[in-house]
C-alpha positions as CSV (number, residue, x, y, z in Angstrom):
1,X,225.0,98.6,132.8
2,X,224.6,100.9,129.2
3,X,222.8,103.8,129.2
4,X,220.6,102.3,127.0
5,X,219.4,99.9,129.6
6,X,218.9,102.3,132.7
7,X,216.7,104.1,130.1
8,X,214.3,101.1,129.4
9,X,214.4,100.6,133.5
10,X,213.6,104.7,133.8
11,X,210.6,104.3,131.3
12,X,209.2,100.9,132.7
13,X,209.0,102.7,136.3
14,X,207.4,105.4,134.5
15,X,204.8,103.6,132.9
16,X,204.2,101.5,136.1
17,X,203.9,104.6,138.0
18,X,201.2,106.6,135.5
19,X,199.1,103.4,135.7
20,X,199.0,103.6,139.4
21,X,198.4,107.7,139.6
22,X,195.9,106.9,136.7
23,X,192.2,107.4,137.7
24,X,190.7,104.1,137.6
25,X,187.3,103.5,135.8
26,X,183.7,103.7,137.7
27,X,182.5,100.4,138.4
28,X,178.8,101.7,137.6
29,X,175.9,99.6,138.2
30,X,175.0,99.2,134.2
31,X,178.7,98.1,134.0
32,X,178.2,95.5,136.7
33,X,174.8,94.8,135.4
34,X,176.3,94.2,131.6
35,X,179.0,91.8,132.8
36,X,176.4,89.8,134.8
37,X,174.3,89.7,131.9
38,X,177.4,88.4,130.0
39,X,178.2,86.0,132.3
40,X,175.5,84.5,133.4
41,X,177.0,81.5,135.2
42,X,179.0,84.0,137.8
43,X,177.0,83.0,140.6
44,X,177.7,79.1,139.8
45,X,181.1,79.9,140.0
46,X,180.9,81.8,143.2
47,X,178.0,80.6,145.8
48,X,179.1,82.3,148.1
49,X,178.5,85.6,146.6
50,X,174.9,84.8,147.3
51,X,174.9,84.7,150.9
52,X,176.4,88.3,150.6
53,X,173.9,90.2,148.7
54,X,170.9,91.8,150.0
55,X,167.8,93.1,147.9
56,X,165.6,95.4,150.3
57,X,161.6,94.2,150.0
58,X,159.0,96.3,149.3
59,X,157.7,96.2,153.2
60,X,161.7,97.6,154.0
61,X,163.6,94.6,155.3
62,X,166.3,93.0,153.2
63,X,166.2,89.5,152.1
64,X,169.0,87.7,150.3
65,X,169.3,87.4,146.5
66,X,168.3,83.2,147.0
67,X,165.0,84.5,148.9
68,X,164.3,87.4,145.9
69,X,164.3,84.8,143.5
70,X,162.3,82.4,145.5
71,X,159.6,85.0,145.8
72,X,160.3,86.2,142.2
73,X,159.6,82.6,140.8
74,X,156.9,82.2,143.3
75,X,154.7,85.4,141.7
76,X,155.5,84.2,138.2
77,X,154.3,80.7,139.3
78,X,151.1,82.4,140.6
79,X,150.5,84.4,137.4
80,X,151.1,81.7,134.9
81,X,148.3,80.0,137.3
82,X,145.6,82.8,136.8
83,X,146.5,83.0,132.8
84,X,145.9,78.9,133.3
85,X,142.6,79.2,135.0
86,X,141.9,81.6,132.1
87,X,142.5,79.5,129.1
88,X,140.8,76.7,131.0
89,X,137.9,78.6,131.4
90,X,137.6,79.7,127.9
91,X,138.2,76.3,126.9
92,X,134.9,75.2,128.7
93,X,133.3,78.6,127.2
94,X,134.2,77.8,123.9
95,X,133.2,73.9,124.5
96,X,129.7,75.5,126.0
97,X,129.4,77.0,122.9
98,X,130.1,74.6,120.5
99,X,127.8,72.3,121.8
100,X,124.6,74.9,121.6
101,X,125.7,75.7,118.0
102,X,125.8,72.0,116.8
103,X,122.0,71.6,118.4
104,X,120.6,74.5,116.7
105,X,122.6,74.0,113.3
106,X,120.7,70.3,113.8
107,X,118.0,71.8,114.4
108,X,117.8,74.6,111.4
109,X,118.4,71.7,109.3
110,X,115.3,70.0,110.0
111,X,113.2,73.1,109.7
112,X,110.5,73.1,106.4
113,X,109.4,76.1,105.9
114,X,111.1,80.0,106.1
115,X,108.5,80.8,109.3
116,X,110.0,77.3,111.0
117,X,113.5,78.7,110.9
118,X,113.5,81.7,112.0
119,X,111.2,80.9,114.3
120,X,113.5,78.1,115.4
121,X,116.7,80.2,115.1
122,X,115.1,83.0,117.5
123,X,114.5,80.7,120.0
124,X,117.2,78.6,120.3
125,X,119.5,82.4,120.7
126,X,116.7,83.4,123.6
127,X,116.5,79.9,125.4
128,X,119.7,78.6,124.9
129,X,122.2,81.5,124.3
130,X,120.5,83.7,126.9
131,X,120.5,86.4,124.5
132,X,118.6,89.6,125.0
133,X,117.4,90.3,121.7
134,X,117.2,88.3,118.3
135,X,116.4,90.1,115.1
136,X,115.8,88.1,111.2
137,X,115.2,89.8,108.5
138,X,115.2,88.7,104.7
139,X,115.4,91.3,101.8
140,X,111.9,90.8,99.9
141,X,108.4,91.5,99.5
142,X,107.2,92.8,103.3
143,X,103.9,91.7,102.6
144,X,106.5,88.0,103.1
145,X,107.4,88.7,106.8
146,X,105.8,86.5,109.4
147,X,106.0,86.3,112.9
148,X,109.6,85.4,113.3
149,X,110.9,87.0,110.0
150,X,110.5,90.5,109.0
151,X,111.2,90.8,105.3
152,X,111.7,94.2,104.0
153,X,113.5,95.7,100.9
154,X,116.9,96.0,100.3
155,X,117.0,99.9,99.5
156,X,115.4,100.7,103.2
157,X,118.0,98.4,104.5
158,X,120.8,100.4,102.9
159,X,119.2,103.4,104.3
160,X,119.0,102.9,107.6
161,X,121.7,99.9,108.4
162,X,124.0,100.7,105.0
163,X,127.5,101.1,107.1
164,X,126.6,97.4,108.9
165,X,126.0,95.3,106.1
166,X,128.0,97.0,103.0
167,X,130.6,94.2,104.1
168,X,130.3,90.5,104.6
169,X,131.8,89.9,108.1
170,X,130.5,90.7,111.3
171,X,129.8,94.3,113.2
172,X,129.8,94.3,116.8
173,X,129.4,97.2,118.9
174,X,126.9,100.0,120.5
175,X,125.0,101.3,117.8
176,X,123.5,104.4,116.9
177,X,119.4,104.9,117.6
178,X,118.4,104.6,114.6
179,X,119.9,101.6,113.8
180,X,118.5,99.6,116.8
181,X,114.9,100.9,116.1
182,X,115.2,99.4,112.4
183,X,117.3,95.8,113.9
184,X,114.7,96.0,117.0
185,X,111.9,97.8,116.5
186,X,109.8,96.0,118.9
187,X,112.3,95.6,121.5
188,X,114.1,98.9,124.0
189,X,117.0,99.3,126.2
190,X,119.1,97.5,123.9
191,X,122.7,98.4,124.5
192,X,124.8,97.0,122.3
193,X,124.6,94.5,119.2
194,X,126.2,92.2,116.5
195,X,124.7,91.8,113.3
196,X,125.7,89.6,110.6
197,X,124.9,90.2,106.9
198,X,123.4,87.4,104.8
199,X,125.0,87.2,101.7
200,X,125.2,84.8,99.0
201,X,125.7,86.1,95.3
202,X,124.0,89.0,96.4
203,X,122.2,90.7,100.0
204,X,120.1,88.1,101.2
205,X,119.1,89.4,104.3
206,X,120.9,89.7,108.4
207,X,120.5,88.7,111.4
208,X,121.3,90.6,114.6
209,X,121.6,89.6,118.5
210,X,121.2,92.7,121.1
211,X,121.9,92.9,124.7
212,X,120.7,95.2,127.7
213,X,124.4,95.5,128.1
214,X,125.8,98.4,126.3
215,X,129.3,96.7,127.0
216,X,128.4,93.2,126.1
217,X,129.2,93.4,122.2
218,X,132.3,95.0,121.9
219,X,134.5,95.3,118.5
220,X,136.6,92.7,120.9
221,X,133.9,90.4,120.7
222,X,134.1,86.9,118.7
223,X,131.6,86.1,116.3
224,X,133.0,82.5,115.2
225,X,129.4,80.9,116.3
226,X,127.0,83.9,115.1
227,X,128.7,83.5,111.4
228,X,128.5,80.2,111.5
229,X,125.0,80.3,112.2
230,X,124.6,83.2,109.5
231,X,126.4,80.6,106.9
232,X,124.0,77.4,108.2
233,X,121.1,80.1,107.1
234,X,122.3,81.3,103.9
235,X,122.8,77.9,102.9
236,X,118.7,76.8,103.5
237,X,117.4,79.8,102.4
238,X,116.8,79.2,98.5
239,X,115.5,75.9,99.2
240,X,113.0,77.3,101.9
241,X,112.2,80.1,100.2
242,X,111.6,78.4,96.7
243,X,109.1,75.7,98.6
244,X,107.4,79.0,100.0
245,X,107.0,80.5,96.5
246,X,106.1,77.1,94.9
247,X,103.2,77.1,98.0
């Protein structure tokens, strides 16, 4: 045998023998955790493995890793029910809805004169929306306002309701004092409120719903049917309020 050779023996025992004295790397539990998360077919490969580990339950006894997962799968089951239930019950909400909107929209339609709708608009809200409060007002003349409809000016709108009704969408929330007393003036203990501007080449006019609830209207709060009926209004205005004029 060369020297040459025992050497390449000498330095393969070497190597062999650092490996072994060589501190071997932590098996941590994100290292276990990423190779799981890798592999995620381990535990198809070795069943058994199952039967072996233990995860401790919140009341202190352990339960095997099938069980976990069993009861894991069995909250998730129960959640997606409740968020089920939920949907469900908004679709019957929103159904509910639809179906009261369509009657009064009929109805607005087949109103001929401006006291007739808002007469019929305020009462369909009260009787069939259950709301607290109903509020219509048309920018005008006030010497114009009737039972139902309060018509005032434009400039003392801007004054006291400017911030709700410089835009064309909806505003939903609790108000401030002042604001209520000019939307409400006849009605207290108003909470909260969503008003919708009228507007159609210009201010028109709003409409506003209130309720004793001062969490009821919330900036949360849909308005879908409320602008719908706000556009259904806009739309018969001039011809209601041209027949008044020609009277």
């Amino acid at each position: 045998m060369t020297a040459k050779t025992v050497s390449a023996k000498n330095k393969t025992k070497q190597e062999l023998k650092d490996r072994a004295d060589s501190p071997k790397p932590d098996l941590s539990d994100a290292r276990v955790r990423d190779y799981l998360k890798d592999n995620p077919d381990f535990f198809d490969h070795h069943p058994d493995m199952l039967d072996h580990l233990q995860i401790t339950h919140k009341a202190g006894s352990a339960v095997s890793l099938v069980e976990k997962q069993v009861s894991v799968l069995r909250e998730r089951n129960m959640e997606m029910r409740k968020r089920l239930n939920s949907l469900t019950g908004n679709a019957r909400e929103n159904d509910r809805l639809y179906d009261l909107t369509r009657r009064l929209v009929l109805n607005l339609l087949e109103a001929s004169s401006l006291e007739e709708l808002s007469a019929t608009f305020c009462r369909g809200l009260r009787e069939d929306f259950g709301v607290d409060h109903v509020s219509f007002i048309l920018f005008g003349e006030s010497r114009d306002s009737t039972e139902h409809c309060r018509v005032d000016s434009a400039e003392r709108a801007r004054i006291e309701i400017g911030a709700l009704i410089k835009g064309q969408s909806a505003v939903c929330g609790t108000l401030r004092e002042e604001e209520l007393q000019y939307l409400f003036p006849d009605s207290t203990g108003v909470g909260s409120a969503a008003v919708v501007p009228l507007v159609r080449g210009g201010d028109l006019g709003v409409i506003a719903v209130g309720s004793k609830d001062p969490h009821y209207y919330s900036a949360n709060t849909g308005t879908l049917f409320l602008g719908h009926l706000g556009e259904v209004v806009v739309r018969l205005l001039p011809r209601l309020r041209g027949d008044q004029a020609g009277a």
